[in-house]
N, C-alpha and C positions, 0 to 999 in steps of 0.2 A: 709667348714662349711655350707656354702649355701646349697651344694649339701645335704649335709646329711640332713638338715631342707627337700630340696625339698623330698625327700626319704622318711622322714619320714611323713609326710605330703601323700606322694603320698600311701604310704601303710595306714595311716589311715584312708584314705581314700575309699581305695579299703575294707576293714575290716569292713568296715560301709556301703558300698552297698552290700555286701558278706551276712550281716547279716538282710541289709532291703530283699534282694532277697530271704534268709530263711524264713525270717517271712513272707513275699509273699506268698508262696508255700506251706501254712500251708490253709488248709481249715477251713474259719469260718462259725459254726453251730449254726443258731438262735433258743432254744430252749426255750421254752413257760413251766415256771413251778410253783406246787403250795408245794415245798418240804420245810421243815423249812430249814431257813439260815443256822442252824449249822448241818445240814445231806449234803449239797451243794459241800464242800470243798472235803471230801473224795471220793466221787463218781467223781467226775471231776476229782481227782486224778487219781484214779482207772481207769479209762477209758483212761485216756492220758499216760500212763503206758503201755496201749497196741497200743494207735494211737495219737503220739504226733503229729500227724502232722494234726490235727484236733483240732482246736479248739473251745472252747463251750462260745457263749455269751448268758448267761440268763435272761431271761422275767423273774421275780420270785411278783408273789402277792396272796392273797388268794384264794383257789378256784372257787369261785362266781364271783369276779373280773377276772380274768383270761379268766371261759368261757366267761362271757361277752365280751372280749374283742377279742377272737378269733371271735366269731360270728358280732362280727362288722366289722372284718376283712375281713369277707368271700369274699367280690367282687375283694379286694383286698390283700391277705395272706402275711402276714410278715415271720411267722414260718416254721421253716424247719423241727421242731420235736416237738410234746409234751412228756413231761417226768414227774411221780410224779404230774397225776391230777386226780381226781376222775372218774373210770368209768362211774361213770351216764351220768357226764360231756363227755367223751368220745364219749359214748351211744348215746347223742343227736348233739356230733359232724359226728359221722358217716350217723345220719339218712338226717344228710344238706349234704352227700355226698363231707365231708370235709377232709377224711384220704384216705389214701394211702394203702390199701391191704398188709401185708408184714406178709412171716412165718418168723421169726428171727430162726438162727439155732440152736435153744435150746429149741426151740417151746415144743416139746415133754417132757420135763421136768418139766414143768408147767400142773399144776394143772385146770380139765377139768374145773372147776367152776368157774376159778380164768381168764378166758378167752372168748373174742367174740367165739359164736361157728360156725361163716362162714369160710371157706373154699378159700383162705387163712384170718385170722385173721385181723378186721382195726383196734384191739385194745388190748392186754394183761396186764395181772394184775403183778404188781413187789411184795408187800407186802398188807397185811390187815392191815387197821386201824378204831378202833371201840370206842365206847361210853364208857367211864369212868367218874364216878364225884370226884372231887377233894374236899374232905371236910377236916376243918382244925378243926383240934380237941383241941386244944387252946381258937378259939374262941370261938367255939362252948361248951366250958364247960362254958365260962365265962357266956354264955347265958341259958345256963342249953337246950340245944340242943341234941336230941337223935341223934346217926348213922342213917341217913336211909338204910333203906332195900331194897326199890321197888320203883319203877318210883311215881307208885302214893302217896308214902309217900311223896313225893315233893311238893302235891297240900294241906298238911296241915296247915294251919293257922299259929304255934310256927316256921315257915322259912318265912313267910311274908320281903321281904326287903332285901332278904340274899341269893338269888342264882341270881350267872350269866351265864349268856348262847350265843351260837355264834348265830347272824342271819343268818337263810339258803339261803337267799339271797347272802350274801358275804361269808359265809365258808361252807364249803364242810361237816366239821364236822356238823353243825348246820341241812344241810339241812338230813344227814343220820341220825339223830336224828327223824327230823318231820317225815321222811316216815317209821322210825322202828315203831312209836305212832300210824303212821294211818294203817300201817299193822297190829300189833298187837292190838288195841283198835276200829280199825274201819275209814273210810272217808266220801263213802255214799256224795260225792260229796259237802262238807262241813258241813252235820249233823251230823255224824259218834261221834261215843265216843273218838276216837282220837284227835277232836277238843273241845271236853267236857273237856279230859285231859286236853290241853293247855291252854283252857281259866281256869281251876282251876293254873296250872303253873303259868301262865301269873300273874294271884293276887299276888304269890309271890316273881315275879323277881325284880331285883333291875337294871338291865339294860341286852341290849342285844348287842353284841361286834359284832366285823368284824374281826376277829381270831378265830379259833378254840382253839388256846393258852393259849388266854387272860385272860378266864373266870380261867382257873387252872393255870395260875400264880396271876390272883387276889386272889384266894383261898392262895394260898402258902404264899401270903405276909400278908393275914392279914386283905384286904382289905374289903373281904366277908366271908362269911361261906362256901359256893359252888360254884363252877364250877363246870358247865358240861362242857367237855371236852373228850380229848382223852389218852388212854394209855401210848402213848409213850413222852409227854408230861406229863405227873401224873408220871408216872414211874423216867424220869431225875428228874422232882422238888421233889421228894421224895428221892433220891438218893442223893441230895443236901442238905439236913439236911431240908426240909419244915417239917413243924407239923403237914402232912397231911394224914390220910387214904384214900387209893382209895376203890370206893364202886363203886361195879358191878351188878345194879340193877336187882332182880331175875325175872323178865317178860320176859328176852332179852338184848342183847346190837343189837343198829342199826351200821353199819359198811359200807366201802366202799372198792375200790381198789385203792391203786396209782396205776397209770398206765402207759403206755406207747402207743402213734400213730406215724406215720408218716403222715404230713400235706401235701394232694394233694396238686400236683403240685410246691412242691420244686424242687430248680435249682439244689439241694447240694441231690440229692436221693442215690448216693453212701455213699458217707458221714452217712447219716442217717441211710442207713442201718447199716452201721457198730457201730451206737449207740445203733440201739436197738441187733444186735445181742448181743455186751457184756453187754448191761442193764436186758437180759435174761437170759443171764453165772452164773454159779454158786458164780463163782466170785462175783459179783456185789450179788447176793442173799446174801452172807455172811452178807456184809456191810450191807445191808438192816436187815439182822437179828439184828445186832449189835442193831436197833432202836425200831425193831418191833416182836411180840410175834410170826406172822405167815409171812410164805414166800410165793409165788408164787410156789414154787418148795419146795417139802415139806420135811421134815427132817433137814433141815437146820440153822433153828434160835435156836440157843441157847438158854434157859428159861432166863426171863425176873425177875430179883427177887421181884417186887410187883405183879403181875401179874398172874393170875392162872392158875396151868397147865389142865384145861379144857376149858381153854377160846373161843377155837374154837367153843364148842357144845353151847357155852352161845350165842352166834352170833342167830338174827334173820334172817330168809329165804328172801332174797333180788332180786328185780327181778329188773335188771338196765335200762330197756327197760321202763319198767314202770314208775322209776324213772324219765327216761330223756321224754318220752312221755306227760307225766303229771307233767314237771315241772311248766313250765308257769302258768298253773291253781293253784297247790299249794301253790306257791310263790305268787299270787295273791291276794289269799284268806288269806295267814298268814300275808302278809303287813299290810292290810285291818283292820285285827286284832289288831294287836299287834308291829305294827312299831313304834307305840307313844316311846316305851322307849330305840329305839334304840340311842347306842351314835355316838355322831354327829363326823362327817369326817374330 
C-alpha cells in the first residue's frame, strides 16, 4: 500500500512539473490595446489557434489612456506589441522612434491608405472605425426632438442638455471626431470655424465621457438623447433591441485605424512577429469584419445591417501625421475650452 501511495504520489508529481515545464515554454506576449472587452476574446482565440504556444497578456484601456501611457514608458518599455490603437496614436509613437519596422507577410493585401507608407511599415491598419451618433428615438419624441441631419444641426438650441460625447483626450473616438470638425470646418491655430463649431456643440453637451462607448450606450439606455460615438458600438446597441437610430452626419464622418506596431526593443521580437503576421491574415480580417463595416484588406467584411453601404465614401480625408504631430496643441486648446464638463474619473 505504501508503495502504491509512494507511486502514486511520485507520478503526480512528475504530471505537475510535466505541466509547469509546458506552461514554461509557452512565450508570454505583453500587448498594449485599446479593442473593446467583447472583440478581445475571439482574436486571442484566433491567434492561439495557430500559435498556442504563445501567449497574450493584455494592457486594454481607452485610446488616450493607453498612448499616454506608452509615452511614459518610453525610457523604459513594458510592451512587446501594440494591437487595436489608433493610427494617429501609432503615428506619434513612431515619430518618438518607438516601433519596430516590420512587413507582416500579408502586408500586400492591405490597403495602401489603410497603412505607414515607409519601407518596411512601423504601423498597419486592421479595420476602420468612424463617427456615428446614437440617437434614441423614444426620448427624443417625448421631447418633441427632430432626427438630426448634419454635424451642425448639433449646435441647435432644442438639444441643449442632451448629447454626450467622448473627450479626445482619453478616447480615440472623441479625438477623430475634433480633427474631422477642424479639417472640415477649419483650425487656423484655434480661430478656425471648427472651434466656432465646438463652442456652439459645447452649449449643448450634457457631459463629456472617457469612452468612445459610453456616450451610445448612454443614448441606448435612456439616459440622454445623443451620443456621439462609433459604429460598431451603434450597430451592437441596435442590434440589441435599443430604441435608437444611427445618424451619419452629411458634412463627413471623422475615422481612424485600429492598428497594429511592434514596440522597439522587445526581448519576445519572434513572438511578435508572429502576432502581427496573423493580425494581417485574412483570417484575423474576417473577425475584425464581424465588428466593423471596413477591413484593412478589402472585400472582406460582411455588410453591417445598420450601417450604410457607402460608408467608406462618407469618411473624411484624414491625414495621421497631422493628427499625431498637432496633437499636443489640439488637446491643449480643447481642455482649455471645454474640460469643465468632463466626468470625473
Amino acid at each position: 500500500m505504501r508503495v502504491s501511495r509512494l507511486l502514486s504520489t511520485l507520478l503526480a508529481c512528475g504530471l505537475a512539473a510535466f505541466a509547469g515545464a509546458a506552461s514554461a515554454q509557452k512565450t508570454q506576449l505583453l500587448v498594449y490595446t485599446a479593442l473593446e472587452t467583447d472583440q478581445i476574446k475571439a482574436y486571442q482565440e484566433g491567434f492561439n489557434k495557430v500559435h498556442p504556444d504563445i501567449e497574450i497578456k493584455w494592457v486594454r484601456d481607452s485610446t488616450g489612456v493607453i498612448t499616454a501611457k506608452l509615452l511614459a514608458e518610453k525610457a523604459n518599455p513594458q510592451a512587446d506589441a501594440v494591437m487595436g490603437v489608433a493610427a494617429s496614436s501609432l503615428a506619434l509613437l513612431d515619430k518618438q522612434g518607438m516601433l519596430e519596422p516590420y512587413a507582416p507577410i500579408n502586408l500586400d493585401a492591405i490597403m495602401s491608405q489603410y497603412r505607414d507608407k515607409k519601407k518596411p511599415p512601423a504601423w498597419w491598419g486592421m479595420d476602420v472605425w468612424g463617427a456615428t451618433v446614437c440617437f434614441n428615438t423614444v426620448e427624443a419624441q417625448k421631447r418633441n426632438m427632430p432626427k438630426p441631419e448634419t454635424w451642425k444641426d448639433l449646435t441647435k438650441p432644442i438639444y441643449k442638455g442632451q448629447i454626450v460625447m467622448p473627450n479626445p483626450a482619453s478616447s480615440g473616438t472623441g479625438y477623430f471626431d475634433v480633427t474631422a470638425w477642424l479639417s472640415l470646418f477649419g483650425d487656423d491655430n484655434g480661430k478656425g470655424g471648427g472651434w466656432k463649431f465646438m463652442d456652439g456643440l459645447h452649449e449643448n453637451i450634457a457631459q463629456y465621457t472617457h469612452s468612445g462607448s459610453k456616450p451610445c450606450n448612454m443614448a441606448a439606455s435612456g439616459e440622454y438623447v445623443m451620443g456621439i460615438s462609433f459604429e460598431y458600438r451603434a450597430n451592437t446597441n441596435k442590434a440589441k433591441g435599443a430604441p435608437i437610430e444611427l445618424v451619419f452626419p452629411k458634412e463627413g464622418l471623422g475615422w481612424d485605424l485600429e492598428a497594429f506596431g511592434i514596440h522597439k526593443g522587445t526581448k519576445k521580437l519572434e513572438a511578435a512577429k508572429k502576432l502581427a503576421d496573423w493580425a494581417s491574415s485574412k483570417d484575423a480580417m474576417l473577425l475584425y469584419g464581424k465588428n466593423f463595416a471596413i477591413t484593412a484588406q478589402p472585400g472582406v467584411a460582411a455588410p453591417l445591417a445598420n450601417v450604410p453601404k457607402d460608408y467608406e465614401a462618407r469618411l473624411v480625408k484624414m491625414d495621421f501625421n497631422w493628427a499625431a504631430e498637432n496633437r499636443e496643441r489640439i488637446l491643449a486648446e480643447w481642455t482649455k475650452r471645454y474640460d469643465s464638463k468632463t466626468e470625473k474619473k
